[in-house]
C-alpha angles and dihedrals in degrees: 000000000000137000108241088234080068089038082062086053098064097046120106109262105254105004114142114270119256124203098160143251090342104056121114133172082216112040118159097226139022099283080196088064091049101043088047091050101049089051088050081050090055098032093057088043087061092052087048089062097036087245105159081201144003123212112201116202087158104094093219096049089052094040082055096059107026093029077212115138134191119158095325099183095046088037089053096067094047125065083224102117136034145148128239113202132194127219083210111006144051130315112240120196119209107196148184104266131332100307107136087152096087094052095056120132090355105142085212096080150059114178139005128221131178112239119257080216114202109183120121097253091056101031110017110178086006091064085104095054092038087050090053098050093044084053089050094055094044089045089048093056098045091050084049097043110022095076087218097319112114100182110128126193106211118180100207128326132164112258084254086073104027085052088048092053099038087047079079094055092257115151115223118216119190113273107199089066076063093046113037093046092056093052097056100084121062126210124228084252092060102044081064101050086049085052088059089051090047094051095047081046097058087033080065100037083060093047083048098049088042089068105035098116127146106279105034112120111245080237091063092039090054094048093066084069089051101046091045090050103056093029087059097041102284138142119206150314122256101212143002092240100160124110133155142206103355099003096070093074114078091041113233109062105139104219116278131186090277112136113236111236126222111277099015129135125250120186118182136189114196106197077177113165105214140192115327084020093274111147120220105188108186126157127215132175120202136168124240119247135330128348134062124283112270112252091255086052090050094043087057095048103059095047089055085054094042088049088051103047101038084053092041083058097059095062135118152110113294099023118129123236083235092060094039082054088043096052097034116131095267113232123233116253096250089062100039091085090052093040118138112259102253128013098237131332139194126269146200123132094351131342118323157173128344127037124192125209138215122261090253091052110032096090090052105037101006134108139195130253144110131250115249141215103265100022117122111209129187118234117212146195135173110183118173119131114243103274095009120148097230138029131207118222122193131160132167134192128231152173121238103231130188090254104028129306145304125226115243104171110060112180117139124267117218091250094169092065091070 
């Protein structure tokens, strides 16, 4: 275990800072600022629930508090690296390895660990041993820094750890209801930084539509989103949502080495995590080369426009997920069974809480609450008939305003298809 102040010691005099993934020369706002806000966010969350701690294995929850990044998608299917963090009381990274290199200067942290790791890969038959240490650590903080109170929020973690940390009488509470709510409400910093995402990800959509020609695979259509993202800060990319002709309909193809053929539909979702790990998820559907859209293609896409915009309409400050499902456009019969799987849902850096159902669905698999000031939602529509050949994909992102929203994905719709 080591105090970041020692962590600074043992970096290289002059070397260039790293702060992950997020840091810029020429960042557009104080990430200080950012990074300090969004552990307030988690930090009051806990006292809401009366949580002395909470403990982050998901990557995105502890790149949301620490801002500190260190392989997040390999890091994401290995219980190697988490963040423990105190009500009242410090922040503690456990980490890979001993890097405390990529947690310097960050305001976020207090002090930086290596990770007793127990999962099979790393401890094989020791699993059991490495478990029990990391619970006594954890213990050993929560008994320094809870005051008395043993509740734990904990965002996901395997029975070996859970049993080694209840073995101390700690009580777990379920971590993703901390996380998920502080997340909710966005700051004016980070609205800036998500437009940033959202620019390098329609940067990429026009690369994208530049070279969409009869011929090109859906896999290297889908690259130039790719190339554009990382070449111009950003991360990675959630999903390979792109299909094209036929495979549009049923949704949820992920893109193959099929060549588009003149005419045919694609439809994308880019689900793209951008610079400063932002996400801008925004659908699109094209067709590929010249001519003019079929009348069927045109008939799908305009009820896809018509979906998004009828939905984007309802939206405000104050209105209740029940009403939003009651007054949503309501889809013909030929298109329910093909329907998206949720009507819109929240985003950050990545998708988010809430998600709102359709009408059909929302007794079932619904849930209450109320949108809120601050809040970027993602508005969907899947519109493709029950044994169709195509389908017509289209998303857009917004922010939830006092009076209504603002637009915060701006790539063009084909208006001149309706």
């Amino acid at each position: 275990m080591m105090p970041i102040n020692a962590a600074n010691a043992v970096y290289s005099k002059g070397a260039p800072r790293q702060h992950g993934a997020m840091e810029f020369s020429d960042a557009p706002v104080d990430l200080d600022s950012v990074r300090l806000y969004r552990l307030g966010r988690i930090r009051d969350e806990l006292k809401k629930k009366d949580c002395a701690a909470a403990l982050l294995f998901d990557q995105v929850n502890t790149r949301y508090a620490t801002d500190s990044t260190n392989m997040q998608i390999w890091c994401s299917h290995y219980e190697t690296r988490c963040a423990f963090i105190a009500a009242d009381g410090p922040v503690v990274l456990f980490d890979y390895s001993n890097l405390p290199h990529l947690a310097e200067e960050l305001p976020t942290i207090d002090e930086y660990r290596v990770m007793p790791s127990f999962y099979y890969f790393a401890a094989a038959y020791k699993g059991h041993e490495q478990a029990a240490e990391f619970g006594n650590q954890i213990a050993d903080l929560m008994k320094q820094h809870g005051h008395g109170n043993k509740r734990l929020a904990v965002d996901r973690l395997s029975h070996m750890g859970t049993d080694a940390i209840r073995s101390h009488g700690i009580d777990l509470f379920d971590g993703l209801e901390i996380t998920e709510q502080a997340r909710l409400i966005k700051s004016n910093e980070e609205l800036v930084l998500m437009q940033k995402a959202i620019d390098v990800c329609e940067t990429g959509m026009k690369a994208m539509h530049e070279v969409l020609a009869p011929g090109i695979t859906e896999n290297a259509l889908w690259a130039k989103l790719h190339e554009t993202n990382i070449a111009l800060g950003g991360e990675w990319i959630e999903t390979r949502l792109l299909s094209s002709g036929p495979r549009t309909n049923p949704w949820f193809r992920e893109c193959s080495m099929r060549p588009i053929e003149p005419g045919d539909m694609v439809s994308f979702d880019t689900d793209l995590i951008g610079p400063y790990g932002y996400c801008a998820d925004i659908s699109r559907s094209w067709r590929c080369g010249k001519g003019k859209p079929d009348d069927e293609q045109r008939r799908l896409y305009a009820a896809a426009h018509e979906q998004i915009h009828h939905n984007i309409a309802l939206l405000k400050a104050g209105i209740s997920f029940r009403e939003v499902v009651e007054k949503a456009w309501p889809i013909p019969d030929e298109f329910m069974s093909n329907r998206y799987t949720c009507l819109m849902h929240g985003v950050g850096l990545a998708d988010e809480y809430p998600s709102l159902k359709h009408r059909i669905d929302h007794n079932i698999k619904g849930y209450d609450g109320y949108l809120e000031e601050g809040m970027t939602i993602c508005v969907e529509s899947m519109i493709a008939s029950d044994g169709g050949r195509e389908g017509v994909k289209l998303e857009e992102q917004v922010l939830i305003t006092k009076d209504g929203t603002k637009t915060l994905s701006s790539y063009d719709f084909e208006e001149d298809w309706l």
